[in-house]
Backbone as a chain_set.jsonl record, in Angstrom:
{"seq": "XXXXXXXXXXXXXXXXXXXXXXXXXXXXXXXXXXXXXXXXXXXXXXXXXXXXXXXXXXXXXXXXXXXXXXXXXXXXXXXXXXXXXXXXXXXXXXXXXXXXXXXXXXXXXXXXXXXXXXXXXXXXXXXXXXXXXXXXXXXXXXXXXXXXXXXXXXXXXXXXX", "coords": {"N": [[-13.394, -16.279, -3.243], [-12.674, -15.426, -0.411], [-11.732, -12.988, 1.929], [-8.646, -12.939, 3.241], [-6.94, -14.398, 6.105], [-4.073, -12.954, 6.214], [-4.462, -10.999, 4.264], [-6.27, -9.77, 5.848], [-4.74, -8.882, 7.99], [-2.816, -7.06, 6.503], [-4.46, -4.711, 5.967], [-4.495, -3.605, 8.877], [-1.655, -2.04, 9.146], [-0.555, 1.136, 9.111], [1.289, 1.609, 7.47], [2.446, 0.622, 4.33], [5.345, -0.616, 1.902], [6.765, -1.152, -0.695], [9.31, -3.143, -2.97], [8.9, -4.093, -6.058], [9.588, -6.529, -8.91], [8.566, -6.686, -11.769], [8.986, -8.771, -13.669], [9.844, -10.873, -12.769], [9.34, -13.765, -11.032], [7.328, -14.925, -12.272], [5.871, -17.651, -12.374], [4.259, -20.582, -10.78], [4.617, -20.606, -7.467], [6.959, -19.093, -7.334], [6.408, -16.82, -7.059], [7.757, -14.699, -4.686], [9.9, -13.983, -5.748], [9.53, -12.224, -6.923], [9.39, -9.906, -5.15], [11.518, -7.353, -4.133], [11.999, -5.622, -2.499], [10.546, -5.258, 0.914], [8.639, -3.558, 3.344], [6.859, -3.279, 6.506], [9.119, -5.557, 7.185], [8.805, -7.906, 9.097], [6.411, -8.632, 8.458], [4.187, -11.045, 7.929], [5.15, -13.69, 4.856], [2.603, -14.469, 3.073], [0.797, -12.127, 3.266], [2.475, -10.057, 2.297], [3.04, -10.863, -0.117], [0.008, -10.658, -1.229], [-0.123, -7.846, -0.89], [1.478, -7.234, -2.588], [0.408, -8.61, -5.175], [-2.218, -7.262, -5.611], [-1.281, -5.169, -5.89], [0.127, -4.999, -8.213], [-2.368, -6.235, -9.753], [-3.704, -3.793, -9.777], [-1.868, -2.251, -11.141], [-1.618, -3.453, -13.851], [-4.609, -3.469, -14.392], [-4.771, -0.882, -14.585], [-3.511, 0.181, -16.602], [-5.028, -0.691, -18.598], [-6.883, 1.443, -19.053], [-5.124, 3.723, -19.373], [-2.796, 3.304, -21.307], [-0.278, 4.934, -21.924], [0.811, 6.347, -19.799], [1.407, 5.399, -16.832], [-0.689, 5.158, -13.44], [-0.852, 7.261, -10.631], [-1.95, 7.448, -8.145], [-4.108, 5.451, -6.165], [-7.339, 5.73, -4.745], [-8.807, 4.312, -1.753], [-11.207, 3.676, 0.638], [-9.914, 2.883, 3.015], [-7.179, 3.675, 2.24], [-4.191, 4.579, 0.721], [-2.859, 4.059, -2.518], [0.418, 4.795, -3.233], [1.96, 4.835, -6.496], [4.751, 4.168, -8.017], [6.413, 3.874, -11.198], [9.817, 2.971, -10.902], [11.451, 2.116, -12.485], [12.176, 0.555, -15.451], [9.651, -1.455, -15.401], [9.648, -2.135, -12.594], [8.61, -1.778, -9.819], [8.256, 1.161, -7.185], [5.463, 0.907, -4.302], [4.099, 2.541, -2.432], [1.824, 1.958, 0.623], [-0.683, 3.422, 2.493], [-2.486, 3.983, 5.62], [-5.76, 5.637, 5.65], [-6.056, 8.65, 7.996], [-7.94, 10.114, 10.264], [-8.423, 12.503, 9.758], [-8.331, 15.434, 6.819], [-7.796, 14.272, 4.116], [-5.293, 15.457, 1.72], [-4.413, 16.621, -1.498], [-2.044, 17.609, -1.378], [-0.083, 15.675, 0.284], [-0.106, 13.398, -1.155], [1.339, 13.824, -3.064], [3.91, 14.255, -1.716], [4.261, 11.863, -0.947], [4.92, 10.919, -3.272], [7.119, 11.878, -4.512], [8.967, 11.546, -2.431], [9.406, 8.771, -2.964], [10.273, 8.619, -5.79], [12.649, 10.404, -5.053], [14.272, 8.821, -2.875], [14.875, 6.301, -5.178], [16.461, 7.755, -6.612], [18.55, 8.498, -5.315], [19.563, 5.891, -4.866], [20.227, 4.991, -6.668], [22.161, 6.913, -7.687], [24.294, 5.918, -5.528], [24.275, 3.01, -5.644], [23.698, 2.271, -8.46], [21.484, 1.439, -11.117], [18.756, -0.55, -9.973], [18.107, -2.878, -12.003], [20.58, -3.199, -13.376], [22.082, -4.157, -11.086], [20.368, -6.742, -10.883], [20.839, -7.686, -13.156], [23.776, -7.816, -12.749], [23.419, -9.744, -10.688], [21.846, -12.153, -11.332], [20.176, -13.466, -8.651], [19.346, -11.847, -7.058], [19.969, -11.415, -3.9], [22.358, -9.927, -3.772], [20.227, -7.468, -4.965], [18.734, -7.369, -2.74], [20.009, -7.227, -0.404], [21.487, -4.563, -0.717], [19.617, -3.25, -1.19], [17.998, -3.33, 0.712], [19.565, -2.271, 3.061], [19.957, 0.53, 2.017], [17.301, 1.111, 2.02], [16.213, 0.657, 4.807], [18.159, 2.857, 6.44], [17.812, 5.205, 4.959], [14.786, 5.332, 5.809], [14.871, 5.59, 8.055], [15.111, 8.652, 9.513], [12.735, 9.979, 8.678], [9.594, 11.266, 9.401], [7.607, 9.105, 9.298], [8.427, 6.547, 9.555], [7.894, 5.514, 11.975]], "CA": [[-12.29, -16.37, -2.302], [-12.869, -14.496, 0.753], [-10.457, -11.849, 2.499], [-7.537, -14.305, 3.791], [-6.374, -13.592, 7.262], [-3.045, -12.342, 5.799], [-5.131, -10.021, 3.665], [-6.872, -8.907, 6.684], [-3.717, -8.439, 8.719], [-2.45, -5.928, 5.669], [-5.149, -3.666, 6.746], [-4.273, -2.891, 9.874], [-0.758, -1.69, 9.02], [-0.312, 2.189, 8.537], [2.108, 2.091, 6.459], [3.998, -0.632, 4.048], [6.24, 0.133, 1.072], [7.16, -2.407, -1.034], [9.658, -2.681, -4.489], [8.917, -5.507, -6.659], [9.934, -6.395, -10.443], [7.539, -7.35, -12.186], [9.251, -9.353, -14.496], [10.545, -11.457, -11.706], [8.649, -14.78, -10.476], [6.19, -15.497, -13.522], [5.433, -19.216, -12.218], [3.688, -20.485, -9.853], [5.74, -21.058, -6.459], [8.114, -18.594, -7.543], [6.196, -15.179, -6.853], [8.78, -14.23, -3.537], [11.21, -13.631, -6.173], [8.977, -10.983, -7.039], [9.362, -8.646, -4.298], [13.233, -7.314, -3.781], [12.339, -4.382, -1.073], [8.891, -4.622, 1.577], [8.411, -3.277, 4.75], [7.753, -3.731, 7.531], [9.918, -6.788, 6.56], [8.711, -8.836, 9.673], [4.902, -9.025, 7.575], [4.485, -12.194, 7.153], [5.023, -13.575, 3.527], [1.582, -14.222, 2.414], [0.493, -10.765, 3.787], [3.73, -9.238, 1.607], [2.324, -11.471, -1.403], [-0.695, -10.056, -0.839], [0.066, -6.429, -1.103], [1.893, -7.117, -4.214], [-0.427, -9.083, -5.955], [-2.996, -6.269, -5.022], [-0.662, -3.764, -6.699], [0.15, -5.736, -9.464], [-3.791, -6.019, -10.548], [-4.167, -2.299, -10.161], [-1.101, -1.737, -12.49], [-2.467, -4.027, -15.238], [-5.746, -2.987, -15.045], [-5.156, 0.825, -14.874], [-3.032, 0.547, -17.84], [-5.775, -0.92, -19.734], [-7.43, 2.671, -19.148], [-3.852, 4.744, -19.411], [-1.645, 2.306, -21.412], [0.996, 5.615, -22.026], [0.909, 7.004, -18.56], [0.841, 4.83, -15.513], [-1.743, 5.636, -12.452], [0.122, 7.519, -10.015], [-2.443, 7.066, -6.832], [-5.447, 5.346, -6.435], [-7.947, 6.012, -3.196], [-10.089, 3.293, -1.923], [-11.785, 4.244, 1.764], [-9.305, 3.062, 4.245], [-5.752, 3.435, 2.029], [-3.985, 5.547, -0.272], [-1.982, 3.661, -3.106], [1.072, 5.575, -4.094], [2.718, 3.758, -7.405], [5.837, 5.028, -8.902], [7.763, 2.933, -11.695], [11.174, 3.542, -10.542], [12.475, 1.593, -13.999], [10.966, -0.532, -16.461], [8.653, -2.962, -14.567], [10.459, -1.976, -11.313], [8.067, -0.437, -9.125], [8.335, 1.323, -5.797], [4.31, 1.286, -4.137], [3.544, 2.729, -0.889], [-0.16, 1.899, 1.106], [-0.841, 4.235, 3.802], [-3.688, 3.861, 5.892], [-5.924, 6.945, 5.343], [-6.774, 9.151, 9.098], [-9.548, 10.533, 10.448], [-7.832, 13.567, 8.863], [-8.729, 15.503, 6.104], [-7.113, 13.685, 3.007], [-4.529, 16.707, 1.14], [-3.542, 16.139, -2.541], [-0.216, 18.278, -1.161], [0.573, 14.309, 0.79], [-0.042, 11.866, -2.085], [2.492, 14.209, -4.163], [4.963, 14.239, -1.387], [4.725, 10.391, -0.807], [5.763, 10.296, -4.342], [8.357, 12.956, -4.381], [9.8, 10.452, -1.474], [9.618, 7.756, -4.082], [11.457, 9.442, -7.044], [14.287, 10.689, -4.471], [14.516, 7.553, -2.545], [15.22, 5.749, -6.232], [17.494, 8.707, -7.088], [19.719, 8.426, -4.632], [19.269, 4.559, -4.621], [20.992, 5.003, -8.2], [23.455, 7.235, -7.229], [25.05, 5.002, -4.734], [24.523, 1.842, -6.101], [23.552, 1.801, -9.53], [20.432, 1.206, -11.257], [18.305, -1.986, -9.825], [17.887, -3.362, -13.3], [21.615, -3.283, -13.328], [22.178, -4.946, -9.771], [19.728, -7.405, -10.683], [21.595, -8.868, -14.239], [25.098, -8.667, -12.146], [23.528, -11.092, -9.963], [19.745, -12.395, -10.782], [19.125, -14.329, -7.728], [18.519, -11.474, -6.077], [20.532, -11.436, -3.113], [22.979, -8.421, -3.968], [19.434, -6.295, -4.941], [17.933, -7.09, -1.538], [20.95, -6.552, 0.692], [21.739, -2.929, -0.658], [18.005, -2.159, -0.616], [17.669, -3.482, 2.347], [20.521, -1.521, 3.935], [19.622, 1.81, 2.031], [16.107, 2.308, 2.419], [15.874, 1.437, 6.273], [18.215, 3.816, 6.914], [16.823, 6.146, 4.432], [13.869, 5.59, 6.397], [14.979, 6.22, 9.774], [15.095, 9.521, 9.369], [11.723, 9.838, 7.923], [8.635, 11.171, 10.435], [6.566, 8.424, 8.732], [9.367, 5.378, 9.841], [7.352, 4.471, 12.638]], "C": [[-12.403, -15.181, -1.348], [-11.316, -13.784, 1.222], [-9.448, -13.039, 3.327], [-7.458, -13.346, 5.659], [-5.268, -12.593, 7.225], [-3.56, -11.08, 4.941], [-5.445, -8.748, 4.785], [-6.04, -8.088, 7.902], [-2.878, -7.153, 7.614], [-2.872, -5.021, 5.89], [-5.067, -2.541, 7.693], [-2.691, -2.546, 9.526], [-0.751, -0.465, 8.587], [0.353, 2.231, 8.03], [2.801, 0.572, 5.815], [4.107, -0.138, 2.828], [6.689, -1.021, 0.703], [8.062, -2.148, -2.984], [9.4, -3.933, -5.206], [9.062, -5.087, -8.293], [9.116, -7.817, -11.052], [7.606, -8.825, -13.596], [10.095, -10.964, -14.031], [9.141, -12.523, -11.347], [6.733, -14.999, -11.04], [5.514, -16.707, -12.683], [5.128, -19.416, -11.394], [4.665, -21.066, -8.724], [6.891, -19.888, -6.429], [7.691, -17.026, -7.126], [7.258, -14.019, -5.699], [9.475, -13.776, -4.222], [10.78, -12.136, -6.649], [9.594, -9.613, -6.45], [10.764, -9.07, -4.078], [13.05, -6.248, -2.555], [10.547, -4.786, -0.339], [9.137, -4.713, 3.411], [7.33, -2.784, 5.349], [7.785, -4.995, 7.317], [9.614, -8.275, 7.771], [6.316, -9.504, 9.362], [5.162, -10.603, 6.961], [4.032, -12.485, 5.46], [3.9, -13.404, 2.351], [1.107, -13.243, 2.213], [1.61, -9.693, 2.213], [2.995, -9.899, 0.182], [0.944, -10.54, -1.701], [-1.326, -8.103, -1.324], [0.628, -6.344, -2.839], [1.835, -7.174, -5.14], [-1.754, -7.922, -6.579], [-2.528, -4.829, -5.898], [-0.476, -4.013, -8.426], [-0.871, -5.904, -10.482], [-3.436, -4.695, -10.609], [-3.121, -1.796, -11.149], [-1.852, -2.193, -13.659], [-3.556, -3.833, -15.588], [-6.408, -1.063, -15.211], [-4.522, 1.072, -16.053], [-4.174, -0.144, -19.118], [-6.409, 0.906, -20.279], [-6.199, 3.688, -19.568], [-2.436, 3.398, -19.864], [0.335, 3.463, -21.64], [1.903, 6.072, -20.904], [0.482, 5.804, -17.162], [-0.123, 5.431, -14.518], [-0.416, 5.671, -11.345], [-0.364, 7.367, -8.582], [-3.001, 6.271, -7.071], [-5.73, 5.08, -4.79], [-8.558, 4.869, -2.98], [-10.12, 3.956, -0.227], [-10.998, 3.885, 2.739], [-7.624, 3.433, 3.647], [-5.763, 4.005, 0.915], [-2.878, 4.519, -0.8], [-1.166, 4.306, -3.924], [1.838, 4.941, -5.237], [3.803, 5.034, -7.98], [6.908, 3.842, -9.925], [9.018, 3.445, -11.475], [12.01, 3.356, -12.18], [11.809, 0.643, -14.27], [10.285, -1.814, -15.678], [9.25, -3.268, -13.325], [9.633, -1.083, -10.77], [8.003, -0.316, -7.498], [6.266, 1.822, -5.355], [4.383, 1.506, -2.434], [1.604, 3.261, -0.338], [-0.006, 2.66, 2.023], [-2.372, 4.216, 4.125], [-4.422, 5.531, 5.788], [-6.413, 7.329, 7.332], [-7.765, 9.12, 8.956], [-9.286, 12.182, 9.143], [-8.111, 13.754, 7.49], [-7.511, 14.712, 4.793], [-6.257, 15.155, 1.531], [-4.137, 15.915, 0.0], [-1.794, 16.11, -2.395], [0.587, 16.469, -0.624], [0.785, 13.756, -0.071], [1.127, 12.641, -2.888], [3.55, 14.314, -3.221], [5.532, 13.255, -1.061], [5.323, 10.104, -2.27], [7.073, 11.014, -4.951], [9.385, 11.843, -3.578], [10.207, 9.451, -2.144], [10.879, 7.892, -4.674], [12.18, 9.743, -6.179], [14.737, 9.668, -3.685], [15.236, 6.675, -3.436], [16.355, 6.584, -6.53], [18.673, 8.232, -6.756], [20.248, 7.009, -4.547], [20.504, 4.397, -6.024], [21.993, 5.32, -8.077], [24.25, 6.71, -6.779], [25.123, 3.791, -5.108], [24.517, 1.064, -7.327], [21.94, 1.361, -9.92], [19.845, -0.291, -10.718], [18.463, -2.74, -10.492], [19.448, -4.137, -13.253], [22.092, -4.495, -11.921], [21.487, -6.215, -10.295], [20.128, -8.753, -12.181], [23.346, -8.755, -13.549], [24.843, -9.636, -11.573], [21.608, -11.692, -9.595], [19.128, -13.246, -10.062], [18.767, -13.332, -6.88], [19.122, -10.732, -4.833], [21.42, -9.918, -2.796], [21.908, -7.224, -4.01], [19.23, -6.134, -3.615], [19.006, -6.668, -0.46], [21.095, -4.94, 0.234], [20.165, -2.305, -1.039], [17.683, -2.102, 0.656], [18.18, -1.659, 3.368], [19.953, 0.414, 3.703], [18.49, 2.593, 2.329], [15.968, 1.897, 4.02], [16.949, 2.143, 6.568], [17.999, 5.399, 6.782], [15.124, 6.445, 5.399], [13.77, 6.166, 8.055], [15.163, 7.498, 10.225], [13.976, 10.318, 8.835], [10.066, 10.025, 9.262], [7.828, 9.721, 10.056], [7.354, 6.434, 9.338], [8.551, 4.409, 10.795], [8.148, 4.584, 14.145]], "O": [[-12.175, -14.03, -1.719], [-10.168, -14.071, 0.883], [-9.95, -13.949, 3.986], [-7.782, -12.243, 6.099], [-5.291, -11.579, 7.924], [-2.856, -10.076, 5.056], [-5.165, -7.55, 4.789], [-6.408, -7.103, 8.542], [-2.306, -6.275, 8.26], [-2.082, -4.104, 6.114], [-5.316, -1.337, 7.629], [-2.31, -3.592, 10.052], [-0.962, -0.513, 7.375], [0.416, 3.419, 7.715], [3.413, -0.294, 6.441], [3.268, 0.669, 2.426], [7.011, -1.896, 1.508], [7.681, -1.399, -3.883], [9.881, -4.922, -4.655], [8.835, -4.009, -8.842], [9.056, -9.041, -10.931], [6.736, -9.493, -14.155], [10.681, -11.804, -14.714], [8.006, -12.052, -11.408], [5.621, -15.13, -10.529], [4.357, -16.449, -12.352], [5.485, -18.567, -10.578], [5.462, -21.948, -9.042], [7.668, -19.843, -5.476], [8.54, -16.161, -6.908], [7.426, -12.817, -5.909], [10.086, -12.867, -3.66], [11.513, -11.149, -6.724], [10.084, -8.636, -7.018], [11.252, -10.188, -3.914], [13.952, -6.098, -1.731], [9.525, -4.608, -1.003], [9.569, -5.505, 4.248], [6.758, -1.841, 4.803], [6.752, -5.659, 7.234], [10.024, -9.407, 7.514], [5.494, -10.28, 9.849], [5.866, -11.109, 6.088], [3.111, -11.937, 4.854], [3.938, -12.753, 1.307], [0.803, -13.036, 1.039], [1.188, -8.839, 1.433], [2.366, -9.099, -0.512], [1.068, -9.656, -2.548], [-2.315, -7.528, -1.777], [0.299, -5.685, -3.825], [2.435, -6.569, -6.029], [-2.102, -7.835, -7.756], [-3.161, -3.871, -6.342], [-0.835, -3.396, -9.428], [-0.658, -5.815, -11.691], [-2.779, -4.382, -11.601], [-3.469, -0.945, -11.967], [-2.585, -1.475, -14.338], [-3.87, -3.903, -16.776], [-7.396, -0.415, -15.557], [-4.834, 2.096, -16.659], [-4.015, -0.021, -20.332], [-6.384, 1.411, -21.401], [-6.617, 4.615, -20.261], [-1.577, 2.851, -19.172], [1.497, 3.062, -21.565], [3.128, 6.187, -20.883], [-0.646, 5.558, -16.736], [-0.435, 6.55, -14.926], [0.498, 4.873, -11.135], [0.494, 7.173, -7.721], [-2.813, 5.863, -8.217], [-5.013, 4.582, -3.922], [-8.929, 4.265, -3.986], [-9.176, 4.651, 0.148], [-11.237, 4.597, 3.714], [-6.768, 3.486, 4.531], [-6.721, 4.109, 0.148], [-2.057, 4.064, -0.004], [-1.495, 4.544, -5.086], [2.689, 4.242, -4.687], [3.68, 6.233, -8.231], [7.857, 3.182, -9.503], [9.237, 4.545, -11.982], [12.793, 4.092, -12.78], [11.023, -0.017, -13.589], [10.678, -2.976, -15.575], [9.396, -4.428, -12.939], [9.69, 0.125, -11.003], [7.793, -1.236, -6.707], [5.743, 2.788, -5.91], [4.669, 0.72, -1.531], [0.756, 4.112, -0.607], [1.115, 2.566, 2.524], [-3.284, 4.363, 3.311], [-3.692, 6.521, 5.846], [-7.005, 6.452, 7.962], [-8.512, 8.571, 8.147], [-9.861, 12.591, 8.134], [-8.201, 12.762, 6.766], [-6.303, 14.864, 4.971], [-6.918, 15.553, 0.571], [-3.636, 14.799, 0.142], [-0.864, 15.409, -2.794], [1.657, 16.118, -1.121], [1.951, 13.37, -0.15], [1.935, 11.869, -3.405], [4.56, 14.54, -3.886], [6.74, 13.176, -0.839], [6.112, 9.175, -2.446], [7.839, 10.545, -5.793], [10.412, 11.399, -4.09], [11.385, 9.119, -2.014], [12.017, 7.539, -4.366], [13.09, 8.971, -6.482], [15.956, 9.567, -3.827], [16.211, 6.123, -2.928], [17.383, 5.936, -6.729], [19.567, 7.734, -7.44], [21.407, 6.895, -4.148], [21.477, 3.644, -6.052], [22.938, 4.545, -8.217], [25.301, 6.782, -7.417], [26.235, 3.305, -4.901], [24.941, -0.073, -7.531], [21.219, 0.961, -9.006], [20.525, -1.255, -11.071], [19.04, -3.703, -9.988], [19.569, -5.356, -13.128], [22.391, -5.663, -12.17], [22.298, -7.117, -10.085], [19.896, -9.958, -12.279], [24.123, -9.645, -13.894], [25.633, -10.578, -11.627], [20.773, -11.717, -8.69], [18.047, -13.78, -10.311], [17.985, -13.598, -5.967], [18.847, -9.542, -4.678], [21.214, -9.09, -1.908], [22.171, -6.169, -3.434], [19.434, -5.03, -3.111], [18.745, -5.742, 0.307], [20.715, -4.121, 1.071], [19.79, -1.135, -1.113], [17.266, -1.237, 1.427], [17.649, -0.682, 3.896], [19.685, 1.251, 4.565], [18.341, 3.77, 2.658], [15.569, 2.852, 4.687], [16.702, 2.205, 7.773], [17.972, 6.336, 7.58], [14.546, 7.522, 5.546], [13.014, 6.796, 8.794], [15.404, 7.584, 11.429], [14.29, 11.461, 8.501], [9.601, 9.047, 9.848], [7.353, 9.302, 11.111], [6.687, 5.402, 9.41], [8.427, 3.188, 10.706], [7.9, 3.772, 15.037]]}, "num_chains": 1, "name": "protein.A"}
C-alpha cells in the first residue's frame, strides 16, 4: 500500500497535534470516534486518520520494547513525534516538521512540558477526559471543551501558526 495522498498531504504540515483514546473506535468504520482533539482541524479526515493510525503503531510497537515506560519522542528525518499519555490510553501526540535547524533535545522536552501543562490545566477546568468521556460517551461534550480550550490555549503559543 503505497503513501496515500492524504498521507502525503500530512507531510507537508509543520505542525499537527492530535488527542485520541485509544480505547475508542475498535471496529471498522468507527475509527473517527477515535480522535477527540486534532489540529489543524480543517485536515481532512483521512489525513487526521492517518496521523493517528501512524501514532497508534508506534505506541504498540514501542511498548513491545518498553512495556513499563512509554516512548516519549521518536525522530524519523523530516518529523519529530512528541507522545505523552495524558491518562490511561488517552494520548496527547504532537508531529512537528523538523528545520533546516539544528535539532535541540532542550525543544522535544519543551514540546512535552506543553503537553503535561496543556492536560493540567485541561483537568483543572474541566475535569479529567476519562471523566468527560463516561458523563457523555458519544463524545460531543469531550470535543467541544477541547475544542474550545486548546485553540485558545494555543493562540497564545509562538508555535499556533
Amino acid at each position: 500500500m503505497g503513501l496515500s495522498s492524504a498521507a502525503a498531504t500530512t507531510l507537508s504540515e509543520p505542525l499537527k497535534f492530535c488527542i485520541f483514546d485509544l480505547r475508542r473506535g475498535q471496529h471498522e468504520g468507527e475509527e473517527l470516534e477515535k480522535i477527540l482533539f486534532f489540529f489543524p482541524a480543517d485536515l481532512p479526515f483521512p489525513a487526521q486518520l492517518s496521523v493517528v493510525g501512524l501514532s497508534e503503531g508506534l505506541i504498540t510497537f514501542t511498548r513491545i520494547f518498553s512495556p513499563e515506560a512509554a516512548y516519549e519522542v521518536i525522530e524519523a528525518d523530516m518529523h519529530s513525534h512528541v507522545f505523552y499519555e495524558a491518562e490511561p490510553d488517552i494520548w496527547m501526540v504532537l508531529v512537528v516538521a523538523k528545520g533546516k535547524e539544528t535539532e535541540a533535545i532542550w525543544r522535544i522536552e519543551a514540546l512535552r512540558n506543553v503537553l503535561k501543562e496543556m492536560h493540567s490545566l485541561f483537568v483543572m477546568f474541566h475535569g479529567s477526559i476519562r471523566m468527560l468521556l463516561d458523563k457523555e460517551p458519544g463524545g460531543g461534550l469531550t470535543h467541544s471543551h477541547l475544542y474550545t480550550f486548546i485553540m485558545d490555549y494555543l493562540s497564545d503559543k509562538p508555535f499556533s501558526g
